[in-house]
C-alpha positions in Angstrom: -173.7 9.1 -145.9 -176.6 10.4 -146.7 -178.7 8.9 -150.1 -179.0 11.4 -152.9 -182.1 11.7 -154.9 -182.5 12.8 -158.9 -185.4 15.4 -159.7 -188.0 12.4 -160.3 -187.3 11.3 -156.9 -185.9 8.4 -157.7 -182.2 7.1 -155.7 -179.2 7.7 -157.0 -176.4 4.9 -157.4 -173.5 5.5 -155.8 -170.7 5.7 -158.2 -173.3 8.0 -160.3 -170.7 10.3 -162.6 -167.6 7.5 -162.1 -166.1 5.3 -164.7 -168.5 2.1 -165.8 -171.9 1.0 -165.1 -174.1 2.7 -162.7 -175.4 0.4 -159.9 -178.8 -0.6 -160.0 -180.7 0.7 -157.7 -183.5 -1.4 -156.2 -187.2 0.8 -155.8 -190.6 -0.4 -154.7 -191.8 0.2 -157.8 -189.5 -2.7 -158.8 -190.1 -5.0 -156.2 -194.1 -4.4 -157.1 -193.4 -5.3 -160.7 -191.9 -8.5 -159.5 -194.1 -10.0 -157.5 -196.9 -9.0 -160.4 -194.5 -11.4 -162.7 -194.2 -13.7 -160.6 -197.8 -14.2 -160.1 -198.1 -14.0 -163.9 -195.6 -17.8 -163.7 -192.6 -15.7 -165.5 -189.1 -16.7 -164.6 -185.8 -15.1 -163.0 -184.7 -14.7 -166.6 -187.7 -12.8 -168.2 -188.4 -10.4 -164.8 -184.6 -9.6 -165.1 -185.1 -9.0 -168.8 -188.3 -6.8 -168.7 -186.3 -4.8 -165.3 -182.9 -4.5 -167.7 -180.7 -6.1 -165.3 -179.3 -9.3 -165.3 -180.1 -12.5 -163.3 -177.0 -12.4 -161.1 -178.4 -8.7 -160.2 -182.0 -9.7 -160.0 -180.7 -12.0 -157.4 -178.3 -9.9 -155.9 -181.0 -6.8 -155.0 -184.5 -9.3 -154.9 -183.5 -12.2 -153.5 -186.2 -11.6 -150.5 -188.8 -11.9 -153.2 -187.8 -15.0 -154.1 -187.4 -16.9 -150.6 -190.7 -16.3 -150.6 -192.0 -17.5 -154.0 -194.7 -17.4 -155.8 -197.1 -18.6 -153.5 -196.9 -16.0 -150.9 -197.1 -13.6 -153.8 -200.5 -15.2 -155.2 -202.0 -14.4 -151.6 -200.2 -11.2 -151.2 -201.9 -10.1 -154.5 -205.3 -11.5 -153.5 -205.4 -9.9 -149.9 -204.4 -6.6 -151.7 -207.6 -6.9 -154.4 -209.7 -7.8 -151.3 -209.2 -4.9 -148.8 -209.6 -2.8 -151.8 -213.0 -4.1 -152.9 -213.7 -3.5 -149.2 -213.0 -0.3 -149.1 -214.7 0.5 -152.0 -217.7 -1.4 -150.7 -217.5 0.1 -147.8 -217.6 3.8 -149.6 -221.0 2.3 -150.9 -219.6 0.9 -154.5 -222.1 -1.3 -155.3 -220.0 -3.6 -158.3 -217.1 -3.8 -155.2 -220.2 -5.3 -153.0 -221.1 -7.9 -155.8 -217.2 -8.7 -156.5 -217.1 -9.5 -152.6 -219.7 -11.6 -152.2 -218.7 -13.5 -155.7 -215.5 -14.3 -153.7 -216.7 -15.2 -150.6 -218.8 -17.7 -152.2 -216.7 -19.5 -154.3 -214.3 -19.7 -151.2 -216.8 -21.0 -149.2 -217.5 -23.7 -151.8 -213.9 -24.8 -152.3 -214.4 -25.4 -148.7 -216.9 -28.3 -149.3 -216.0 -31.8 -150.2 -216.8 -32.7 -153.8 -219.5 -35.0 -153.6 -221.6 -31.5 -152.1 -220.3 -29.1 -154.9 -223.3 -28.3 -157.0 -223.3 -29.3 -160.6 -220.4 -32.1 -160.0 -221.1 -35.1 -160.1 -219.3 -38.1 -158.4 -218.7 -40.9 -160.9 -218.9 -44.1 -159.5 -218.1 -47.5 -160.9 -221.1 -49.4 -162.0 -221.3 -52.8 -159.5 -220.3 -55.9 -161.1 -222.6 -58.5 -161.5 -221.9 -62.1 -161.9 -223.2 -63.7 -164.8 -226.3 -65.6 -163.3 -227.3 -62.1 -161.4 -227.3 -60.0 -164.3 -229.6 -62.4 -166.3 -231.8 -62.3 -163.2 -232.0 -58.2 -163.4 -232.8 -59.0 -167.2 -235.0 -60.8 -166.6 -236.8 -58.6 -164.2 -236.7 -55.6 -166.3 -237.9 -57.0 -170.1 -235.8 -54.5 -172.7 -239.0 -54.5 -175.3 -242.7 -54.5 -175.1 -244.7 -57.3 -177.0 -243.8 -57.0 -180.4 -240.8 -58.7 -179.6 -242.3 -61.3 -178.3 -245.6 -62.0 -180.1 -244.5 -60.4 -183.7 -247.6 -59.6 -185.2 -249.8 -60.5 -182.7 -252.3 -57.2 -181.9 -253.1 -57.3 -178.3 -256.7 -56.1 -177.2 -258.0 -54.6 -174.0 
């Protein structure tokens, strides 16, 4: 049987004109909105709420969406932005060029290890010293000049 079509284009369910609720009707239009949700952290409860269908339906018509999660729809979303900077760089837009090269370079610098990231900074525990090696580095390195020592004493050169 072939699928009919209203005058928006959109499918028509098929018990359209017959006792109850119409069946939902799943679109790519829908499934787009999903994914955009999902990568927005929303749950099965909200996405069926903001589609008007239920959960069980949401299931029902979009469970492929799910099996995949939110993950793949995170890199879905990012490959999409990227071909379209590129082709937009590539048709000589010059705030798609900058936008590239912005990415590529914070990739390439979650690629390094954290000691080599620039402006962080590796906290390390200070070494412990036992008692009679720290008084030796005190001793090396006087804390005050000679006022401390000779109070009132003026020193001449």
């Amino acid at each position: 049987m072939a699928r009919e079509f209203d005058l928006f284009g959109n499918p028509m369910p098929r018990n359209f004109g017959e006792r109850g609720r119409p069946e939902h009707v799943p679109t790519a239009e829908n499934e787009n909105k999903i994914r955009l949700l999902l990568v927005a952290n929303w749950t099965k409860q909200q996405i069926a709420e903001e589609l008007g269908i239920t959960a069980k339906t949401l299931n029902k018509h979009y469970f492929h969406i799910f099996d995949r999660a939110r993950k793949i729809a995170i890199r879905e979303l990012k490959g999409k932005v990227l071909l379209q900077l590129d082709q937009a760089a590539e048709a000589g837009n010059v705030s798609a060029m900058k936008e590239l090269r912005k990415i590529a370079e914070q990739e390439e610098l979650a690629l390094l290890p954290p000691e080599m990231k620039p402006g962080k900074t590796v906290k390390r525990a200070p070494e412990k010293l036992g008692k009679k090696d720290r008084l030796k580095q005190e001793a090396r390195s006087p804390s005050g000049g000679w006022d401390e020592i000779l109070p009132g004493a003026e020193i001449k050169h």
